[in-house]
Biotite code that builds the C-alpha atoms (Angstrom):
import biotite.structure as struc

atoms = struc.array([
    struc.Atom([-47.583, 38.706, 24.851], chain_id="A", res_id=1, res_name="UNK", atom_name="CA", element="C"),
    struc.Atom([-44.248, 37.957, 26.280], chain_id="A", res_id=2, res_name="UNK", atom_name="CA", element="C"),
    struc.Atom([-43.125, 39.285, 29.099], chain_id="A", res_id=3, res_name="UNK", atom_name="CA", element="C"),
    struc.Atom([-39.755, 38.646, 31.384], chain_id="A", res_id=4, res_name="UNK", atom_name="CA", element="C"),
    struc.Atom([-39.671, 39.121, 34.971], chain_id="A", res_id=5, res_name="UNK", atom_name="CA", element="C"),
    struc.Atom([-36.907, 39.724, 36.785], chain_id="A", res_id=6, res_name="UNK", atom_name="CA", element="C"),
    struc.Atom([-35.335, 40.801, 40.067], chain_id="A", res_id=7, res_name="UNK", atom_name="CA", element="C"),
    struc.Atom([-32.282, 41.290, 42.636], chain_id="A", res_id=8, res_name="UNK", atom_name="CA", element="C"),
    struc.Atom([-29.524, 42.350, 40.048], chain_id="A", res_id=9, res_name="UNK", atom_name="CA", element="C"),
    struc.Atom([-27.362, 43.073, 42.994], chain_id="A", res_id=10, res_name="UNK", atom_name="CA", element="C"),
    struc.Atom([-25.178, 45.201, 39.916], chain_id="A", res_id=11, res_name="UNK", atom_name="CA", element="C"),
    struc.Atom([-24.196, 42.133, 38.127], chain_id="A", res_id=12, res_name="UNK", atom_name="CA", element="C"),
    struc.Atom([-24.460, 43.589, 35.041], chain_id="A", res_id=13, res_name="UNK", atom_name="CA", element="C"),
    struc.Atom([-23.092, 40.372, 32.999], chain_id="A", res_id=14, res_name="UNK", atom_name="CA", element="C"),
    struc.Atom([-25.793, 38.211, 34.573], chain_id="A", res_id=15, res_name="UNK", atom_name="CA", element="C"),
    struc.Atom([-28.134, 40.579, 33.183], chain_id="A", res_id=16, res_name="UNK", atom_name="CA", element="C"),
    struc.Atom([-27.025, 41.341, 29.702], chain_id="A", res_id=17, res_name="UNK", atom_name="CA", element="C"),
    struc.Atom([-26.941, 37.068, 29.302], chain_id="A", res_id=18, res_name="UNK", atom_name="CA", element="C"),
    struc.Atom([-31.231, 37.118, 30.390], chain_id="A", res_id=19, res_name="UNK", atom_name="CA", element="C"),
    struc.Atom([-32.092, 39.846, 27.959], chain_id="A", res_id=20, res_name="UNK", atom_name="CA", element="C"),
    struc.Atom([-30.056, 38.660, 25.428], chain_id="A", res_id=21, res_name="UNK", atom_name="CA", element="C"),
    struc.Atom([-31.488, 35.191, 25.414], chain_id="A", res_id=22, res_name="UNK", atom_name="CA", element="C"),
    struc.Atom([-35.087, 37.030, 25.636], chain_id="A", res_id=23, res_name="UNK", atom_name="CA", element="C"),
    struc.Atom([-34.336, 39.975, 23.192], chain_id="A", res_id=24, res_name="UNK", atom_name="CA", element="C"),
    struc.Atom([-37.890, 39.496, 21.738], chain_id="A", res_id=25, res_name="UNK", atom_name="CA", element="C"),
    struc.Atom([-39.901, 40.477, 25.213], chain_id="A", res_id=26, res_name="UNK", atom_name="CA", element="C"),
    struc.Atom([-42.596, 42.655, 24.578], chain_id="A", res_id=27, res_name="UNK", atom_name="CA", element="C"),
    struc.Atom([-42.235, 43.918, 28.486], chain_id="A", res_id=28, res_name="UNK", atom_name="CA", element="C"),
    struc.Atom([-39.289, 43.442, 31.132], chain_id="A", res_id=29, res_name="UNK", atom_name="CA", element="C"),
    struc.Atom([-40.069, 44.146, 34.748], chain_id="A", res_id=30, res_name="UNK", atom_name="CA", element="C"),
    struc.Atom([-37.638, 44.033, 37.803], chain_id="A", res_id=31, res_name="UNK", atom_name="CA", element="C"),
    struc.Atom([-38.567, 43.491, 41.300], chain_id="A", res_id=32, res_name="UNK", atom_name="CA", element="C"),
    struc.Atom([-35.776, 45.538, 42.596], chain_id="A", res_id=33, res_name="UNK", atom_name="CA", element="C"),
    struc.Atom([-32.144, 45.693, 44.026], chain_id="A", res_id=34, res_name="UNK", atom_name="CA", element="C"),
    struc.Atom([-30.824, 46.671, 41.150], chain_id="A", res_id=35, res_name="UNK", atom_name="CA", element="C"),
    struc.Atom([-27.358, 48.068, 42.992], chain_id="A", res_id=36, res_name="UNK", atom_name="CA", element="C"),
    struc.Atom([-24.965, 46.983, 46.140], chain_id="A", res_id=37, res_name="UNK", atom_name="CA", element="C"),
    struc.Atom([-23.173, 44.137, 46.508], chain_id="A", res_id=38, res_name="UNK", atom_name="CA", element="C"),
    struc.Atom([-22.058, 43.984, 43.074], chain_id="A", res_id=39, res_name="UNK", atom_name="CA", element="C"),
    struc.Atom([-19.359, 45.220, 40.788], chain_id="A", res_id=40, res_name="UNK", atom_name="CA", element="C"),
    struc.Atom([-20.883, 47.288, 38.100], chain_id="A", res_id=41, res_name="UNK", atom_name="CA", element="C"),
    struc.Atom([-23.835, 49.589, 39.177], chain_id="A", res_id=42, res_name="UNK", atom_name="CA", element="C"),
    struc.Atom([-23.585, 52.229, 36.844], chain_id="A", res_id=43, res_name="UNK", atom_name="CA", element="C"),
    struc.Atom([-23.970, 49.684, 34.018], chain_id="A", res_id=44, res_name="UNK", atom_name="CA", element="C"),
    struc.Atom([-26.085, 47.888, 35.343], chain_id="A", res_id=45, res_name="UNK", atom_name="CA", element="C"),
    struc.Atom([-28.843, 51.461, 35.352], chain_id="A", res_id=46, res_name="UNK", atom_name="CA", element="C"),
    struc.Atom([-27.592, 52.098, 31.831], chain_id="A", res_id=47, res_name="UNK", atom_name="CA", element="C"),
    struc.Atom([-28.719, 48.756, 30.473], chain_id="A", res_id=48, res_name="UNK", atom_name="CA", element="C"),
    struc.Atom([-31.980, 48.889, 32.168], chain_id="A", res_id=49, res_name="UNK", atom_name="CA", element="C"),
    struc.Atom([-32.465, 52.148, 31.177], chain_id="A", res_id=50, res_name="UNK", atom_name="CA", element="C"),
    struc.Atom([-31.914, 51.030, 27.491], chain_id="A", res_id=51, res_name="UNK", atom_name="CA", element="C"),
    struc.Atom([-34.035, 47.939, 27.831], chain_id="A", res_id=52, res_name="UNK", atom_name="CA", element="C"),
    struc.Atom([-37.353, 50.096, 28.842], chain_id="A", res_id=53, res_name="UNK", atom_name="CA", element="C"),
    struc.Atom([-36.518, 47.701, 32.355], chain_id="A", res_id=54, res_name="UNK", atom_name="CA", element="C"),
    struc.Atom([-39.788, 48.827, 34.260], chain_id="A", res_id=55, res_name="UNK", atom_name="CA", element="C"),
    struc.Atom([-38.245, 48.507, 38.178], chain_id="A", res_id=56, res_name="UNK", atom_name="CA", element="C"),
    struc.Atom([-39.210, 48.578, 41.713], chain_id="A", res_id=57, res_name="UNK", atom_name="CA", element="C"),
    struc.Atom([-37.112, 49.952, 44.411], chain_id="A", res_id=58, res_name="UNK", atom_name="CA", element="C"),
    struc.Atom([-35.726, 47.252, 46.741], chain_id="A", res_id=59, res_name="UNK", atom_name="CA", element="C"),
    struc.Atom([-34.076, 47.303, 50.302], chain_id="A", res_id=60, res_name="UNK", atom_name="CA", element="C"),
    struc.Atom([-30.654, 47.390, 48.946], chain_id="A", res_id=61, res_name="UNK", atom_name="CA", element="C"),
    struc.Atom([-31.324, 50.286, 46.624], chain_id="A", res_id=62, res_name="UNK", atom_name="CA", element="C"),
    struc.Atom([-32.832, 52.142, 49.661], chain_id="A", res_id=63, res_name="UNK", atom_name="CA", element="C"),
    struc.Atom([-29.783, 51.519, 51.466], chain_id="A", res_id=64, res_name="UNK", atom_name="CA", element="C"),
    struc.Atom([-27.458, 53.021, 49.133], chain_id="A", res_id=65, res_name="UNK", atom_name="CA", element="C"),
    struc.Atom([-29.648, 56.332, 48.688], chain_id="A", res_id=66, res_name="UNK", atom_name="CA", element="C"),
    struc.Atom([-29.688, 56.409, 52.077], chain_id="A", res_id=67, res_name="UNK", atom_name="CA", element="C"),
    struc.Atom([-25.987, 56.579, 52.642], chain_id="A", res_id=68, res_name="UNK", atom_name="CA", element="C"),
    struc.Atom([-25.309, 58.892, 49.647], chain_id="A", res_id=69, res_name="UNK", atom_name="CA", element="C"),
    struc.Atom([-27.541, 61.054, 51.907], chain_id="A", res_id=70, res_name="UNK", atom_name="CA", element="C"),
    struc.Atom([-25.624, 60.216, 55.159], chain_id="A", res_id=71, res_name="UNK", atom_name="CA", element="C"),
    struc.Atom([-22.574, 59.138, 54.147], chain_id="A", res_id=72, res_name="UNK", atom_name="CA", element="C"),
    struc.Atom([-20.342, 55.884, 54.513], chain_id="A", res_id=73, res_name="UNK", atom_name="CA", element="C"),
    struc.Atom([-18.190, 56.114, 57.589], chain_id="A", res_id=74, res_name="UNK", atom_name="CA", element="C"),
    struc.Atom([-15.073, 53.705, 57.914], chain_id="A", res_id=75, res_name="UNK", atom_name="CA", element="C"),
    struc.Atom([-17.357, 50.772, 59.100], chain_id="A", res_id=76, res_name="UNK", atom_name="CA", element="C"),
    struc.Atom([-19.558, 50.694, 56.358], chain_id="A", res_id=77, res_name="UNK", atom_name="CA", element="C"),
    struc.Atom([-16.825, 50.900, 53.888], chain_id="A", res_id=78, res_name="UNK", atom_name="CA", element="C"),
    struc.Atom([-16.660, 48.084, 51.466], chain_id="A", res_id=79, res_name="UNK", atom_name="CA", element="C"),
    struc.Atom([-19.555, 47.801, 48.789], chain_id="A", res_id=80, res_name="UNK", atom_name="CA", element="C"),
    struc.Atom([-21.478, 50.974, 50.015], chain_id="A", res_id=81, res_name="UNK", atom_name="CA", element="C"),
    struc.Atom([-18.596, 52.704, 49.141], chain_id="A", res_id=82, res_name="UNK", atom_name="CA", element="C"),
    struc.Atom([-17.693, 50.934, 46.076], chain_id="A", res_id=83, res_name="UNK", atom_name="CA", element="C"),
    struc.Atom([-21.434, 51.338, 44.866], chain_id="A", res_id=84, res_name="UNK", atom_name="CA", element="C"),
    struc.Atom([-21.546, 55.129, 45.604], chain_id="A", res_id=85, res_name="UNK", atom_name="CA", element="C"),
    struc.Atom([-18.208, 56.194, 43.601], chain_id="A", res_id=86, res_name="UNK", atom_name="CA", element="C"),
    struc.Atom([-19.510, 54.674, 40.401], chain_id="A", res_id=87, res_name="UNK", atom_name="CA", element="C"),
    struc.Atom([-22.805, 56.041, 40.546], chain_id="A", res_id=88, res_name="UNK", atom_name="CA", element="C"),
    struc.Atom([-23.691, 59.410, 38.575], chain_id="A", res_id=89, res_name="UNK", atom_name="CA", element="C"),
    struc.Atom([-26.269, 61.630, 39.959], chain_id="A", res_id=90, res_name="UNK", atom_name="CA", element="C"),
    struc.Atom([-28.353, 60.909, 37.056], chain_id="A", res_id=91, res_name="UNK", atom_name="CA", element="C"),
    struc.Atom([-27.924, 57.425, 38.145], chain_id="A", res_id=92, res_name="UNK", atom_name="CA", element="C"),
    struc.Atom([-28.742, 58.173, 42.171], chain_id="A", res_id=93, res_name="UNK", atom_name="CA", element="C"),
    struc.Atom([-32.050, 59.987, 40.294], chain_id="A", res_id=94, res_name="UNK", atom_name="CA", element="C"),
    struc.Atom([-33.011, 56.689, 38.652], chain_id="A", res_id=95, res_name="UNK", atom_name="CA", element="C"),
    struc.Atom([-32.716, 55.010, 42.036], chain_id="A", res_id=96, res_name="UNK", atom_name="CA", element="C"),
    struc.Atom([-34.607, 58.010, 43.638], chain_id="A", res_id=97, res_name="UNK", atom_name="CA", element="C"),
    struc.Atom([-37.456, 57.551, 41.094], chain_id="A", res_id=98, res_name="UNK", atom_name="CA", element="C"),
    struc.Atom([-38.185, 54.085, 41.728], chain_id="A", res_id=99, res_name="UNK", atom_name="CA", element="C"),
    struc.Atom([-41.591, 53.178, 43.478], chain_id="A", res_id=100, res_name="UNK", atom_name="CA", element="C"),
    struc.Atom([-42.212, 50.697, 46.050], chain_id="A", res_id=101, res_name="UNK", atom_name="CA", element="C"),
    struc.Atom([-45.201, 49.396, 44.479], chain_id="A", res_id=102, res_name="UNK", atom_name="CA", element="C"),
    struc.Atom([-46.364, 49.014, 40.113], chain_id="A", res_id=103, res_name="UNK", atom_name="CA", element="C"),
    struc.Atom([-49.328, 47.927, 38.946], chain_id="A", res_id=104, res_name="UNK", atom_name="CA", element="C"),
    struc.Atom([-49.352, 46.328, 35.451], chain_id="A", res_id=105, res_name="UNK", atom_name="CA", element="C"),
    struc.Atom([-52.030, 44.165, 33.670], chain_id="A", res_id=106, res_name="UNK", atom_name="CA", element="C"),
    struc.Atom([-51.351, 41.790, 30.759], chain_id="A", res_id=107, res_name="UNK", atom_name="CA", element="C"),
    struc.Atom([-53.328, 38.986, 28.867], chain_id="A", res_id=108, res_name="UNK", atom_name="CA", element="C"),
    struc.Atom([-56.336, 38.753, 31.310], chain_id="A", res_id=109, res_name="UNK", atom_name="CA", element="C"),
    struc.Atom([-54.282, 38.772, 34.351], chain_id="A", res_id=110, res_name="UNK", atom_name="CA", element="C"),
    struc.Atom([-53.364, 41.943, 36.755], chain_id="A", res_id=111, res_name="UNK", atom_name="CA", element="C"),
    struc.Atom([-50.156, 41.922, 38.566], chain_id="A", res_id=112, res_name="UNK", atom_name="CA", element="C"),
    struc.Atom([-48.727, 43.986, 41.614], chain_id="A", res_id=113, res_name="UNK", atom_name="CA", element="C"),
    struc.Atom([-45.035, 44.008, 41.699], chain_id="A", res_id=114, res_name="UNK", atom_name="CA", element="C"),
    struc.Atom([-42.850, 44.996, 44.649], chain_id="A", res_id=115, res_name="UNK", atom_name="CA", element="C"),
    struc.Atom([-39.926, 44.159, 45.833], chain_id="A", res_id=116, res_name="UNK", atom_name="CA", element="C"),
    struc.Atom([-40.752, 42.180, 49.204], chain_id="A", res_id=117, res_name="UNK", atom_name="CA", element="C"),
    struc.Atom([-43.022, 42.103, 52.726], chain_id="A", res_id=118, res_name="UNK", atom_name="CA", element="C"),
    struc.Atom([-41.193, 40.910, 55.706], chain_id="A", res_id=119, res_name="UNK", atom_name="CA", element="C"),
    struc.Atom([-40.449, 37.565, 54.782], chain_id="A", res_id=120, res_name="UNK", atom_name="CA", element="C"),
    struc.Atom([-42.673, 36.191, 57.852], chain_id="A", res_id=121, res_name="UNK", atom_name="CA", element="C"),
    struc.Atom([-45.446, 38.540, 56.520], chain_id="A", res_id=122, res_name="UNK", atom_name="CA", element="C"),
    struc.Atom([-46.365, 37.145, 53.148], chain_id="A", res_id=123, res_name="UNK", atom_name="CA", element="C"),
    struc.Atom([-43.348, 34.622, 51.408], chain_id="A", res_id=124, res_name="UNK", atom_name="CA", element="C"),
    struc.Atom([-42.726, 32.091, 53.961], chain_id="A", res_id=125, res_name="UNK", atom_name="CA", element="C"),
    struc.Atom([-46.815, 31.837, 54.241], chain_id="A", res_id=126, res_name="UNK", atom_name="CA", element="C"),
    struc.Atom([-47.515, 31.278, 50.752], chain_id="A", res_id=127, res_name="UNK", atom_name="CA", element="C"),
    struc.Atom([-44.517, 28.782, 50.321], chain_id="A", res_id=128, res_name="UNK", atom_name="CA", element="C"),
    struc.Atom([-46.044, 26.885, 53.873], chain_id="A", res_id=129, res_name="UNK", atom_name="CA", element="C"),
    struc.Atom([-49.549, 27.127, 53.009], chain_id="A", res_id=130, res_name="UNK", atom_name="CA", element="C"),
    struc.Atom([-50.532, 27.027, 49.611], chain_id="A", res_id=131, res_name="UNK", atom_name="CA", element="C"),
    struc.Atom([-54.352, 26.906, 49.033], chain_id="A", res_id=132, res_name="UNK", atom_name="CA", element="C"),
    struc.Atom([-54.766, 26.997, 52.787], chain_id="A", res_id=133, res_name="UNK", atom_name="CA", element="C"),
    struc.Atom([-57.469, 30.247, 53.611], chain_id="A", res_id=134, res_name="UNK", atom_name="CA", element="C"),
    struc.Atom([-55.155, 31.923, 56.013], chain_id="A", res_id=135, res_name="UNK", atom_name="CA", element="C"),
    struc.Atom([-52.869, 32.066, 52.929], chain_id="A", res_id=136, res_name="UNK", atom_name="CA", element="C"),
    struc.Atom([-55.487, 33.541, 50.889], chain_id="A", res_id=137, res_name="UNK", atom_name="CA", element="C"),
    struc.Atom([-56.620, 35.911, 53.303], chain_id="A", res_id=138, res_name="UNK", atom_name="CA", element="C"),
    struc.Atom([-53.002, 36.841, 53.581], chain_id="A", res_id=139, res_name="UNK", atom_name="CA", element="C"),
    struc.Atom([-52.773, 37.762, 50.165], chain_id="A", res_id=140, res_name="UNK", atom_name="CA", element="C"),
    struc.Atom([-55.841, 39.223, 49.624], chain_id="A", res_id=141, res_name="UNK", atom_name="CA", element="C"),
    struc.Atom([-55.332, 42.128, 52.661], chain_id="A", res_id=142, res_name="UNK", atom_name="CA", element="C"),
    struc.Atom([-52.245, 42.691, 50.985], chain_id="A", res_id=143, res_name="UNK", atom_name="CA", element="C"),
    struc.Atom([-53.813, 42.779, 47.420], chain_id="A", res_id=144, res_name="UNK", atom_name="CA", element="C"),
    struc.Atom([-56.286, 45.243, 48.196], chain_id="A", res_id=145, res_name="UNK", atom_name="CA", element="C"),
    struc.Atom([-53.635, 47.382, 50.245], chain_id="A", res_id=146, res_name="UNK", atom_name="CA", element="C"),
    struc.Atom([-51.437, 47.990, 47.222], chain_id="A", res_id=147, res_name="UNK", atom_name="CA", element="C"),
    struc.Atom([-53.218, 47.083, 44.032], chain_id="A", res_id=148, res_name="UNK", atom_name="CA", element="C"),
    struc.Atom([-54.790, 49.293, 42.100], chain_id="A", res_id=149, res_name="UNK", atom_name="CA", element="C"),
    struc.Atom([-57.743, 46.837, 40.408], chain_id="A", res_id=150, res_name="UNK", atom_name="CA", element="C"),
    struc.Atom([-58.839, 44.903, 43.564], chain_id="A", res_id=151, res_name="UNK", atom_name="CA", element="C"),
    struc.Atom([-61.454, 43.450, 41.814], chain_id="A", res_id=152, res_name="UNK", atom_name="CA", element="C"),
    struc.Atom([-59.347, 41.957, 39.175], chain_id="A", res_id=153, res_name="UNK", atom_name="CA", element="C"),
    struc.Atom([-60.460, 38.104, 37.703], chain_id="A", res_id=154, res_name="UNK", atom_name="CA", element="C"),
    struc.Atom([-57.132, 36.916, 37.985], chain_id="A", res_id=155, res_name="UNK", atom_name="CA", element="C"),
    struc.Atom([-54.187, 38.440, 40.184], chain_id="A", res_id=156, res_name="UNK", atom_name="CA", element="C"),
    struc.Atom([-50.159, 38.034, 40.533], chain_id="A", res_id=157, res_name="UNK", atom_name="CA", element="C"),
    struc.Atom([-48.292, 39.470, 43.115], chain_id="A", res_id=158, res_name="UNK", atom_name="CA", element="C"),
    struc.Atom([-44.438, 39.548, 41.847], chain_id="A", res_id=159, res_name="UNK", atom_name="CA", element="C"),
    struc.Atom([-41.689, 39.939, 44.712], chain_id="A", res_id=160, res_name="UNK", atom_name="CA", element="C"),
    struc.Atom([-38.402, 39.648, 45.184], chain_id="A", res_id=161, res_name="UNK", atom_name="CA", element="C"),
    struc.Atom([-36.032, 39.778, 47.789], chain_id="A", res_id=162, res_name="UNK", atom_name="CA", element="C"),
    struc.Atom([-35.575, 35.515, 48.667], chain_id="A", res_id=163, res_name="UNK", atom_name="CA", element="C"),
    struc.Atom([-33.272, 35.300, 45.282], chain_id="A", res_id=164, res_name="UNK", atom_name="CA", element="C"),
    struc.Atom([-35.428, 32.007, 45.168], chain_id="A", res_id=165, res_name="UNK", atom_name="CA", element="C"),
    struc.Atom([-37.154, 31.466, 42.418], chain_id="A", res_id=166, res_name="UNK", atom_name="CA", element="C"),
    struc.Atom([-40.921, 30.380, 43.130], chain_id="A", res_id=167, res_name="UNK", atom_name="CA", element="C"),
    struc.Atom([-44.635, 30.389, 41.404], chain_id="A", res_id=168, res_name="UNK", atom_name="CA", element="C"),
    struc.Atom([-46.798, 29.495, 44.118], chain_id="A", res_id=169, res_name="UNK", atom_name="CA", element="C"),
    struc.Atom([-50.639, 29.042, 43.130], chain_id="A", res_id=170, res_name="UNK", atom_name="CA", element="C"),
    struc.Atom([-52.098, 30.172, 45.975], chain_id="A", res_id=171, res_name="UNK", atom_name="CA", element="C"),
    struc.Atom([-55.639, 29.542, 45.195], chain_id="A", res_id=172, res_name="UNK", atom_name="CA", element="C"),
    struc.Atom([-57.866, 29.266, 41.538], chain_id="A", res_id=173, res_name="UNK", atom_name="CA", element="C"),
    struc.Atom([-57.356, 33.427, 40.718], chain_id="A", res_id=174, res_name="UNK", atom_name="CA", element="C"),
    struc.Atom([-54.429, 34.266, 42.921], chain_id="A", res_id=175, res_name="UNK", atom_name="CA", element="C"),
    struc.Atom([-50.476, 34.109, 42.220], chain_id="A", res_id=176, res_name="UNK", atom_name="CA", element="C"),
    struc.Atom([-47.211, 35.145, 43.497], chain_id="A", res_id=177, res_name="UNK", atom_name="CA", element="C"),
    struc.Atom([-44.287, 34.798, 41.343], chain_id="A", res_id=178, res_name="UNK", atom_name="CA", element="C"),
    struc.Atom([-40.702, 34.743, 42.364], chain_id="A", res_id=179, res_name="UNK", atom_name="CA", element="C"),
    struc.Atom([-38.020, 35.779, 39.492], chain_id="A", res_id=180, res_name="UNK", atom_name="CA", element="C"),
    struc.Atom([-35.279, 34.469, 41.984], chain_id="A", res_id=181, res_name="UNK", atom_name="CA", element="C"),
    struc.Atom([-31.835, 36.566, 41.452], chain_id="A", res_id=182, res_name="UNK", atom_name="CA", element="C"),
    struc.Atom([-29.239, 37.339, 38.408], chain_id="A", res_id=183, res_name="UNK", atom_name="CA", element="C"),
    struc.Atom([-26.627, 38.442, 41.438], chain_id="A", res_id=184, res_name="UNK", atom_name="CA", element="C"),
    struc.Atom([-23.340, 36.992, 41.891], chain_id="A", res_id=185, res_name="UNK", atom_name="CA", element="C"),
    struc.Atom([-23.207, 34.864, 44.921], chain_id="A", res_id=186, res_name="UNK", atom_name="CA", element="C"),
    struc.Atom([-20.529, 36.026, 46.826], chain_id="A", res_id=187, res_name="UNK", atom_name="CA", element="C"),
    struc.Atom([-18.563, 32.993, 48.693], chain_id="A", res_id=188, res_name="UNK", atom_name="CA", element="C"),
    struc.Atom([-20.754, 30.654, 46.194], chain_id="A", res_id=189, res_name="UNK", atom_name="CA", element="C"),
    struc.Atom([-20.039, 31.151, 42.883], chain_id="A", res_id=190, res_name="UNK", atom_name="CA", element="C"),
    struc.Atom([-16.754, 30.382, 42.724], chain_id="A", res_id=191, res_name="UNK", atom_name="CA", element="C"),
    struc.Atom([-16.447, 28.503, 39.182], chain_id="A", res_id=192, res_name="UNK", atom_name="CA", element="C"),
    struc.Atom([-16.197, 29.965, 35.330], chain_id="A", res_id=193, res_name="UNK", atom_name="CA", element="C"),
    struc.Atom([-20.321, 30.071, 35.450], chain_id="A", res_id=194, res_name="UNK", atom_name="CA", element="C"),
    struc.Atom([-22.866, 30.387, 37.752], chain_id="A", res_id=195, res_name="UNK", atom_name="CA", element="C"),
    struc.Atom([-26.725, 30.213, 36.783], chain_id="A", res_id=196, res_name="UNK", atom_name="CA", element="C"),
    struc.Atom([-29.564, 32.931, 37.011], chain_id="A", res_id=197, res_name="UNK", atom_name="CA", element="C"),
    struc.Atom([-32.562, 32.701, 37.011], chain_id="A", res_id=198, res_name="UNK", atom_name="CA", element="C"),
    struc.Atom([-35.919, 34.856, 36.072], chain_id="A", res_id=199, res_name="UNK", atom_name="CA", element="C"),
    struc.Atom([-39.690, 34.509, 34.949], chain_id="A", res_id=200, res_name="UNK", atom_name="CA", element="C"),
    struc.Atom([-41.099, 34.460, 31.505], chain_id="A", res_id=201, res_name="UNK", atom_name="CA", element="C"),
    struc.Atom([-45.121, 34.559, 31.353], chain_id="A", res_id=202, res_name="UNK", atom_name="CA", element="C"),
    struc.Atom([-46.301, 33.984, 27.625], chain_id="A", res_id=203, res_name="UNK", atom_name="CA", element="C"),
    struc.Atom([-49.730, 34.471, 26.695], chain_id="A", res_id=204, res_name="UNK", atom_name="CA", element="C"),
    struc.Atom([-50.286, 34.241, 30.570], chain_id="A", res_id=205, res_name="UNK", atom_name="CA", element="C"),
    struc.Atom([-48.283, 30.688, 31.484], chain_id="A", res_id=206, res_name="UNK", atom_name="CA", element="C"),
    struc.Atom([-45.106, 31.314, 33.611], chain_id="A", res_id=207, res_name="UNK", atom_name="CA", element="C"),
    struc.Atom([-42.269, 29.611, 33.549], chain_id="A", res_id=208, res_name="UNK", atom_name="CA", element="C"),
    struc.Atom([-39.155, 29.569, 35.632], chain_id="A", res_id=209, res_name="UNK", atom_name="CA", element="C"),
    struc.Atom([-36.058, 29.952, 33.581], chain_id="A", res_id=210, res_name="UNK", atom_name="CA", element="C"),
    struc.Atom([-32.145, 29.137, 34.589], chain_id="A", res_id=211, res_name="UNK", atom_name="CA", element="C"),
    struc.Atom([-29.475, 30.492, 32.301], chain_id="A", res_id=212, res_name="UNK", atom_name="CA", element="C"),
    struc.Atom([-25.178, 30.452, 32.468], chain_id="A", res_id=213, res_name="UNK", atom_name="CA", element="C"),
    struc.Atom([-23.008, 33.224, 32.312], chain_id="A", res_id=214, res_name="UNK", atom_name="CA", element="C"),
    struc.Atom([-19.445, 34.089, 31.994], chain_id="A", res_id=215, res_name="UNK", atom_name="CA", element="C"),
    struc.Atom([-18.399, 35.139, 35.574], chain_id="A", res_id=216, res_name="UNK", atom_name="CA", element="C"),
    struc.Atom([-15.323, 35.497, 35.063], chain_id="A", res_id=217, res_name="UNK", atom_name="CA", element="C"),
    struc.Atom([-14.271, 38.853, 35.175], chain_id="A", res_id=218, res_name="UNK", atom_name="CA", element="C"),
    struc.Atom([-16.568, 39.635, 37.977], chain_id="A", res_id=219, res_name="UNK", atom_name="CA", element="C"),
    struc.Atom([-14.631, 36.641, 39.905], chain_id="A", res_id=220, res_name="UNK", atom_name="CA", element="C"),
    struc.Atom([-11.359, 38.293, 39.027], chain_id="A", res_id=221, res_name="UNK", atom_name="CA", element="C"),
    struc.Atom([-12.177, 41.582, 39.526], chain_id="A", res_id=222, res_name="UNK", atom_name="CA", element="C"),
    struc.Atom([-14.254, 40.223, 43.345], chain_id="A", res_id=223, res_name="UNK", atom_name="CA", element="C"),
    struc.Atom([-10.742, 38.470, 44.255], chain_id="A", res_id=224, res_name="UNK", atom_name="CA", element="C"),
    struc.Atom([-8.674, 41.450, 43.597], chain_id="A", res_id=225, res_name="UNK", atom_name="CA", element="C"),
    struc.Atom([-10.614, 42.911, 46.480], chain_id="A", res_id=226, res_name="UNK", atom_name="CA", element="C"),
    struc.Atom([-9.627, 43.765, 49.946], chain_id="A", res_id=227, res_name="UNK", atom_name="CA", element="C"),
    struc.Atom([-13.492, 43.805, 51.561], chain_id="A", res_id=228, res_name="UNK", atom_name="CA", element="C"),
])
């Protein structure tokens, strides 16, 4: 089985059309969330996932714009929040709503809990500093049995977001955490004709981390025409 992982869109909808193109023959696609704000085209962005069968998490950023669609945007939080929320539909603000924090998903022998991120200092930073070390393990396995629904699982994968830095940490014989990194558009960065994305592709259970180009160059155009 194939499947791609995925996460922090950030609306970049050409960044995400080139990583399912060049992996058209996934069996399963899975996003660790932020699929909307700070970037250009949200509504298309939900309409190709949608499409794709894109099996997502809700992330901070996606929380963030529900929440002001609630609330409002006032004149300070102009900018993207504002740009985000008058080129969403409401069937598109019901995707967002939809979205769990937390999915549980099992393929070729291994079980995987996806969700978008822990407080950095919580769970990422820890694995990253202190792979195989026990405090790392026992990190991950409070967590595991917290949110996963197969805590007795031979092999297990926790798959987060939120960093944009692509990662697959081996955190002891049975336990993983996989990064996808980002396909957003890295504003102040990304200045040039392409920029790389990244994302995950496990076959028959091996990961690998994946970079691919894309043709920013309408987003750049479009991003400089900008006053915020």
């Amino acid at each position: 089985m194939k499947i791609l992982l995925i996460s922090d869109i950030h609306a970049n909808v050409d960044g995400l059309d080139a990583v399912l193109q060049k992996h058209a023959d996934a069996d399963r696609i899975f996003c660790a969330g932020d699929v909307v704000h700070y970037g250009l085209f949200p509504h298309e962005t939900i309409r190709m996932l949608k499409a794709h069968n894109v099996r997502c998490v809700c992330g901070n950023h996606d929380l963030e714009i529900l929440r002001r669609a609630k609330e409002g945007v006032d004149a300070l939080q102009a900018g993207f929040a504002r740009y985000t929320l008058e080129r969403l539909t409401e069937d598109d603000l019901r995707f967002l709503e939809a979205l769990p924090r937390t999915l549980n998903f099992s393929a070729d022998g291994v079980r995987y809990c996806m969700r978008h991120a822990y407080h950095v200092e919580e769970l990422t930073n820890r694995f990253l500093l202190s792979v195989l070390d026990h405090d790392a393990i026992r990190a991950f396995d409070s967590r595991w049995e917290r949110h996963a629904d197969a805590p007795e699982a031979e092999t297990k994968c926790f798959v987060l977001g939120h960093t944009h830095t692509p990662s697959i940490v081996h955190v002891a014989e049975d336990r993983f955490v996989y990064n996808p990194g980002t396909l957003a558009y890295r504003l102040g960065r990304d200045q040039t004709e392409y920029a790389p994305v990244s994302c995950i592709v496990v076959e028959d259970g091996v990961p690998r981390i994946l970079h691919y180009d894309w043709d920013n160059t309408r987003t750049v155009w479009l991003r400089n025409s900008m006053d915020f």
